[in-house]
GULO-436146 format. One record per residue (C-alpha): x, y, z; residue number from 1; residue in one letter. Coordinates in Angstrom, 1 decimal, padded with zeros to 4 digits. Each point is the difference from the previous one (the first is absolute). Example, Ala and Ser with C-alpha at 12.3 -4.5 7.8 and 13.67 -1.06 7.14 Angstrom:
2
      xx      yy      zz  seq  type
   012.3  -004.5   007.8    1     a
   001.4   003.4  -000.7    2     s
This chain:
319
      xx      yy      zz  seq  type
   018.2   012.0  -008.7    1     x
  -003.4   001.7  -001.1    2     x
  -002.7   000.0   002.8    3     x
  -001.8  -002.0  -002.3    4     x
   002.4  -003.1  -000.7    5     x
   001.1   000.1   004.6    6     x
  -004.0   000.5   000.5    7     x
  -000.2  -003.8  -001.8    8     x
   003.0  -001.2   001.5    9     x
  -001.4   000.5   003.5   10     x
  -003.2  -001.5  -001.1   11     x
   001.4  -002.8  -000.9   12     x
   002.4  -000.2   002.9   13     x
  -003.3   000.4   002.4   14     x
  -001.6  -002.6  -001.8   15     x
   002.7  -002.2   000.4   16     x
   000.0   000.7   003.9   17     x
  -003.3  -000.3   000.3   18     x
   000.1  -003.7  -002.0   19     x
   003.0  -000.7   002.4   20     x
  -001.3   000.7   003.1   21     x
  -002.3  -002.3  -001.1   22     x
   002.4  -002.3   000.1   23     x
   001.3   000.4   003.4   24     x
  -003.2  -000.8   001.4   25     x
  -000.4  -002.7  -001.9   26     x
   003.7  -001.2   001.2   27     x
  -001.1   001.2   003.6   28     x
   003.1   001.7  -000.3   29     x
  -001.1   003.5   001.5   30     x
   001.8  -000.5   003.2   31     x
   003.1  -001.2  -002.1   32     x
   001.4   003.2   002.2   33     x
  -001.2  -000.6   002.8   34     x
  -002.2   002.7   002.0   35     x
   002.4   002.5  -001.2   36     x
  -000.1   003.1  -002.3   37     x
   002.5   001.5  -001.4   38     x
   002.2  -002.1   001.0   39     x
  -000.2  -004.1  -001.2   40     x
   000.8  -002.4   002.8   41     x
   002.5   003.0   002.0   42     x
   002.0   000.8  -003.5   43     x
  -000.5   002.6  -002.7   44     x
   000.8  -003.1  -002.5   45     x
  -000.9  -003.4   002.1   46     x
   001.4  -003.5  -001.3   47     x
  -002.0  -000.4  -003.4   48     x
  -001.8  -003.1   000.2   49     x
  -003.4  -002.2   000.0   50     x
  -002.8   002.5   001.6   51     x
   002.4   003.0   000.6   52     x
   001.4   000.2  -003.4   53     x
  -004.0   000.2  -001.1   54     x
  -001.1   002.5   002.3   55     x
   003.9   002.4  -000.5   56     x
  -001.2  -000.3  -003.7   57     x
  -003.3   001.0   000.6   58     x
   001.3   002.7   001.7   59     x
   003.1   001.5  -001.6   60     x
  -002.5   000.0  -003.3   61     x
  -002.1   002.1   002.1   62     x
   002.7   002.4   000.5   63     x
   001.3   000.5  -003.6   64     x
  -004.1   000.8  -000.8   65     x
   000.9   002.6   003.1   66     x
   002.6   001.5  -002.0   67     x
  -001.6   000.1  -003.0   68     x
  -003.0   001.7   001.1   69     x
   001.9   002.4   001.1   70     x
   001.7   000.8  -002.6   71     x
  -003.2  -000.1  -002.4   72     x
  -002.0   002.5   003.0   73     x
   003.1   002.6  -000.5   74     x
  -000.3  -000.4  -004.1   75     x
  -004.0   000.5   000.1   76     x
   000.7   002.9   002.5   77     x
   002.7   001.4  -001.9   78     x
  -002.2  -000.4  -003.6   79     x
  -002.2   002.1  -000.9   80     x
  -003.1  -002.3   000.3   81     x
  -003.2   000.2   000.0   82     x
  -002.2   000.0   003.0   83     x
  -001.5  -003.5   000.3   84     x
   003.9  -001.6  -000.4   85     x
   001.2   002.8   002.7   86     x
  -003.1  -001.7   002.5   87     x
   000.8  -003.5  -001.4   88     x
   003.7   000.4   001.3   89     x
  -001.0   001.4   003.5   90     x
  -002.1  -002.7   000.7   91     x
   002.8  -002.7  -001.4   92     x
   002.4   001.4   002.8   93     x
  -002.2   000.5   002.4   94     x
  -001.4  -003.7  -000.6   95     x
   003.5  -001.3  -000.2   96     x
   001.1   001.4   004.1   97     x
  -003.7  -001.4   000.8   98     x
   001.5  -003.1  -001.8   99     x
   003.0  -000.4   001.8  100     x
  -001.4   000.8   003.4  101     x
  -002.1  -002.7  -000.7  102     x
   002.2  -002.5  -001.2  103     x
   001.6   000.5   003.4  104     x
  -002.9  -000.3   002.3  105     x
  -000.4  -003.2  -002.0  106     x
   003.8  -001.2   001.2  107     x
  -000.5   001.1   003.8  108     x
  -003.2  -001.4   000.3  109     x
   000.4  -003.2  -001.4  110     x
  -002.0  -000.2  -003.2  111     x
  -003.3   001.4   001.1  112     x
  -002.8  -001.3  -002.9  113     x
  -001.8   003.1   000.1  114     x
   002.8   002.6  -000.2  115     x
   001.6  -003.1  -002.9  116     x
  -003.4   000.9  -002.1  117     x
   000.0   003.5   000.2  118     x
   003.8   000.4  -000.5  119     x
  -000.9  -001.8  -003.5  120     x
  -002.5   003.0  -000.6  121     x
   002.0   002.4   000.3  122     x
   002.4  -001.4  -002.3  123     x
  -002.8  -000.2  -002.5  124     x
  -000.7   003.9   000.6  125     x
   004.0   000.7  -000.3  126     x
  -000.1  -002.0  -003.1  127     x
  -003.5   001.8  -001.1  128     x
   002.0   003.4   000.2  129     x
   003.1  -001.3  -002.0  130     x
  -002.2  -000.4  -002.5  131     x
  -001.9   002.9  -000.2  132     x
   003.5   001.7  -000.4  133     x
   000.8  -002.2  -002.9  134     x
  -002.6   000.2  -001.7  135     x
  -000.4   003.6  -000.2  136     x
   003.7   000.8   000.1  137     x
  -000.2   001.0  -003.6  138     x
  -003.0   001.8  -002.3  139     x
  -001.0  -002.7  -002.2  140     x
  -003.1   000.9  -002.0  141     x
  -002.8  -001.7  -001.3  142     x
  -001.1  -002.3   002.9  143     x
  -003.1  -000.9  -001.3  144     x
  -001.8  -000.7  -003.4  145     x
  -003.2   000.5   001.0  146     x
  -001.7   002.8   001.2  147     x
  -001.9  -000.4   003.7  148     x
  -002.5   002.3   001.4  149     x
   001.1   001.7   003.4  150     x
  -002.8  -002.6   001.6  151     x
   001.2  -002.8  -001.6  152     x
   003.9   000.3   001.3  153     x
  -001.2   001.1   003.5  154     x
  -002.2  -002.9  -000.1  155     x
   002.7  -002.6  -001.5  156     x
   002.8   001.7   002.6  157     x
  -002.4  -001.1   002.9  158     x
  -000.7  -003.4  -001.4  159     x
   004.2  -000.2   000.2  160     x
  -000.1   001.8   003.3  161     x
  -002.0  -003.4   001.5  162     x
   002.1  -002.1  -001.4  163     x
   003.0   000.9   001.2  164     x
  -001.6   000.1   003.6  165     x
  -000.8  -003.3  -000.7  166     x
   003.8  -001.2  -001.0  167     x
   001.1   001.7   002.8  168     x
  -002.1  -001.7   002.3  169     x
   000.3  -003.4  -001.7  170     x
   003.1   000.6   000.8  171     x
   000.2   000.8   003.3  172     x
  -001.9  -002.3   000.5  173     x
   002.1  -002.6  -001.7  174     x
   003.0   001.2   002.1  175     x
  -001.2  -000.8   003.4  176     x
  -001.3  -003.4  -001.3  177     x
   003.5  -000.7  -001.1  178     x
   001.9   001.7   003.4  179     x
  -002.5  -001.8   001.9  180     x
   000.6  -003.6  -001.6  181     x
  -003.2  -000.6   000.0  182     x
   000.0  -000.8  -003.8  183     x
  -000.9  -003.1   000.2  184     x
  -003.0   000.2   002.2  185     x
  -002.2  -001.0  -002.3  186     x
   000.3  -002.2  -003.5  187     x
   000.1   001.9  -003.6  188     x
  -003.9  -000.3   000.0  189     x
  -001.6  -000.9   003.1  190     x
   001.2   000.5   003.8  191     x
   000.3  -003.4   001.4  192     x
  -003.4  -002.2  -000.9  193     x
  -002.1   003.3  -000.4  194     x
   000.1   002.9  -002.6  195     x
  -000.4   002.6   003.0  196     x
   003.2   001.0   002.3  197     x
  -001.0  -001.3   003.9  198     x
   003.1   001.5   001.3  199     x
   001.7   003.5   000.6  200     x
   002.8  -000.9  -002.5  201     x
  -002.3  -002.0  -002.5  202     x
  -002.1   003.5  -000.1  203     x
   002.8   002.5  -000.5  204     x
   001.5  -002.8  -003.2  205     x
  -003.6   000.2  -001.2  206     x
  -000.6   003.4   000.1  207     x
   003.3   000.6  -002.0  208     x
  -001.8  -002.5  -002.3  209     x
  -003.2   001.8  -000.4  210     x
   001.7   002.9  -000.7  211     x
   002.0  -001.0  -002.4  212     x
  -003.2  -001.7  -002.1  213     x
  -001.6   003.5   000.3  214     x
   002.8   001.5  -001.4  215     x
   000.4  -002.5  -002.8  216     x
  -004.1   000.6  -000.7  217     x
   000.7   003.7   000.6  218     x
   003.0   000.4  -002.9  219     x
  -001.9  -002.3  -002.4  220     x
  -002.9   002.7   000.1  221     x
   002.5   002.5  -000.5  222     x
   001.4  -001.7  -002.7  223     x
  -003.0  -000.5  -002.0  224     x
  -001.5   003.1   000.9  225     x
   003.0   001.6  -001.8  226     x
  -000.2  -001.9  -003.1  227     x
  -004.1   000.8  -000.4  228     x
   000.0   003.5   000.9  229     x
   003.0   000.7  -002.1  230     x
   002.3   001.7   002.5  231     x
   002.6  -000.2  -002.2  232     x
   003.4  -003.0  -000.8  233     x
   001.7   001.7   002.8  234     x
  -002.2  -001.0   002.9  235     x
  -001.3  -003.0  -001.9  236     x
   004.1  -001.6   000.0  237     x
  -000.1   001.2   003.9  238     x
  -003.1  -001.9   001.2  239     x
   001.1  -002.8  -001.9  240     x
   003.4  -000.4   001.4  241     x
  -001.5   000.5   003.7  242     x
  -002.7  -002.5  -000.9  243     x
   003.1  -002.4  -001.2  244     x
   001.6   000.2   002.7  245     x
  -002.5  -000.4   002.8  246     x
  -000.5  -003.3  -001.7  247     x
   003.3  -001.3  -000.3  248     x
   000.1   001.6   003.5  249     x
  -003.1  -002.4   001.1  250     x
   002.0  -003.2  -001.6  251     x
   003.3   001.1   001.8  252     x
  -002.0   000.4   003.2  253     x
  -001.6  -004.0  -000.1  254     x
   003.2  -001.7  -001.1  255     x
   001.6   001.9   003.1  256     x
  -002.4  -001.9   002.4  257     x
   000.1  -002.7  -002.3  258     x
   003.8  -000.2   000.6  259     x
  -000.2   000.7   003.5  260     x
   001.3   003.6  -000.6  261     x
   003.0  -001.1  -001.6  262     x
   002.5   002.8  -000.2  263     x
  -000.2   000.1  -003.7  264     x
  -003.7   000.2  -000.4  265     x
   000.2   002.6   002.9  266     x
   002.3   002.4  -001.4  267     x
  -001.7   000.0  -003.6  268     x
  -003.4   000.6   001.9  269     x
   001.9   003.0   001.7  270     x
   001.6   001.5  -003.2  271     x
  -003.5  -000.6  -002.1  272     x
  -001.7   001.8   002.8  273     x
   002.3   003.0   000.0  274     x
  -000.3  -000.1  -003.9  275     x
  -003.7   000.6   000.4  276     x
   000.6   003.0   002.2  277     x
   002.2   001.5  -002.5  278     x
  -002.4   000.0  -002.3  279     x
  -002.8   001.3   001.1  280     x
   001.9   002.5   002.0  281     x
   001.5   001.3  -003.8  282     x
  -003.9  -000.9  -001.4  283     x
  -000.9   003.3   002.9  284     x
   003.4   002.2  -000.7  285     x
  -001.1  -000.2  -004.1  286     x
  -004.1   000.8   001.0  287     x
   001.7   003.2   001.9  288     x
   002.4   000.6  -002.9  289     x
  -003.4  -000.1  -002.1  290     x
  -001.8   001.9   002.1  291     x
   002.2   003.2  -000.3  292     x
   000.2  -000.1  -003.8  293     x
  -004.5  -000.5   000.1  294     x
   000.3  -002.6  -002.1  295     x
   001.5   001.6  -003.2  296     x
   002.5  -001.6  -002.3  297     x
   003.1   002.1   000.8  298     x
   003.5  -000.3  -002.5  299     x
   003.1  -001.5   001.1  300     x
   003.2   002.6   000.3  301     x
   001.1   000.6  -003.1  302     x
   003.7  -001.6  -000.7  303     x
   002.0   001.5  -003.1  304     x
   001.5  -003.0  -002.0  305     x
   002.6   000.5  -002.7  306     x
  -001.6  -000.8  -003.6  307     x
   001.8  -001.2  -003.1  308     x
  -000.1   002.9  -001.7  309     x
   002.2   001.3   002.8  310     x
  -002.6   002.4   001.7  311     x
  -001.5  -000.7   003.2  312     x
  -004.0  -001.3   000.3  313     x
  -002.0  -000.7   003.0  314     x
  -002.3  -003.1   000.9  315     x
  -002.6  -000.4   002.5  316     x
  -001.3  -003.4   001.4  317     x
  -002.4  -001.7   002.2  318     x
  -000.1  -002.2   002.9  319     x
């Protein structure tokens, strides 16, 4: 398999863990092993069923991605690659043993909220460097139709910059509301009969709130900031899916308190959520791509294709 095609294949496996573990909070299943790591209630493979079979499937999952991103780190290493996918595969196994260490503490020490939150980050940064190795596993040419100045992409790539700080933190934030259980601290709009929090948990739920408005205001700005000062169909499709999602993220986050965090509404939240990271973490990765071509419009690969008349022709395209 191409380090291209297993690159996706653990992205898609991460998400998937990520929208999982999700659900093992949600099931309060995280102790479905007990206080035990490696092992599952004293076995290697414990009697699969109700919490334990969640929290063994959480974690045998986790051990095939282990494998796997093994085996992509050796193919990067082994490819002749170029420097930024060489870094991106450090960090994605040195992230994963920080991962797993982690994931550990989190067993021994009974589902500390805190150390919950952050191990969620660092999956986001694991998944972050995936990425990066996807997407620039392979040369593909003209990346942009429009031609921006070297102010106006260092500009634009800080714009992304602070808003992925601020998924990350809505995030984070987000985790330790939901690790906490302190969801339902206050209503959908108003924390008991006023609109400000009066309590410790009421305040951290609100700040997750507020944050999440300013990065709905923040990503609508982008959005039409893009389409006015013509930064080009690339970025202008980008904006526009991040500013989808937020808001399909903002409905998914009122019908969860509006269900009483039912498990459904909780795992879409989760999976929306990590869907926004992923693209605006790829929205940064295709500013650097950008960045290193200045701008220009550059050819894809040329590919010989066999013609009618028998002789071979070439084609070039555009993404």
């Amino acid at each position: 398999m191409s380090i291209k095609r297993l690159s996706f294949v653990v992205a898609l496996i991460t998400f998937g863990l990520i929208v999982f573990g999700g659900y093992v909070a949600s099931s309060q299943s995280g102790l479905g092993c007990g206080p035990e790591w490696p092992l599952c209630n004293g076995e290697v493979i414990p009697t699969l069923q109700g919490d334990t079979l969640i929290e063994f499937a959480h974690r045998v999952i986790g051990a095939v991605l282990g494998v796997l991103t093994i085996i992509l780190f050796v193919k990067v290493k082994r490819a002749k690659m170029s420097s930024s996918v060489r870094t991106a595969a450090n960090w994605m196994g040195g992230l994963l043993i920080f991962q797993v260490v982690m994931g550990a503490v989190i067993v021994w020490f009974h589902l500390p909220t805190f150390i919950i939150a952050v191990h969620l980050i660092i999956a986001m940064l694991y998944l972050a460097c995936v990425i990066v190795i996807w997407r620039q596993s392979t040369k593909r040419m003209v990346i942009h139709s429009v031609r921006l100045s070297n102010q106006q992409q260092r500009k634009i790539t800080r714009h992304i910059k602070v808003l992925l700080g601020l998924v990350l933190v809505v995030l984070f934030v987000g985790a330790y509301v939901k690790h906490d259980f302190i969801g339902m601290s206050c209503g959908w709009a108003t924390c008991g009969d006023s609109v400000l929090p009066s309590t410790g948990p009421e305040f951290v739920q609100t700040t997750h709130r507020l944050l999440g408005v300013f990065l709905a205001v923040y990503s609508l700005l982008l959005t039409y900031w893009s389409f006015a000062k013509g930064w080009g169909a690339s970025l202008q499709k980008r904006f526009s899916f991040v500013s989808v999602t937020i808001a399909v993220q903002v409905v998914l986050g009122i019908l969860t308190i509006l269900t009483a965090i039912d498990i459904v509404w909780a795992m879409l939240h989760v999976a929306v959520g990590t869907l926004l990271f992923v693209i605006v973490a790829e929205s940064y990765i295709f500013m650097g791509t950008l960045d290193k071509e200045k701008g220009r419009l550059v050819p894809f690969a040329i590919k010989q294709l066999p013609m009618k008349n028998g002789k071979s022709g070439s084609y070039s395209g555009q993404r």
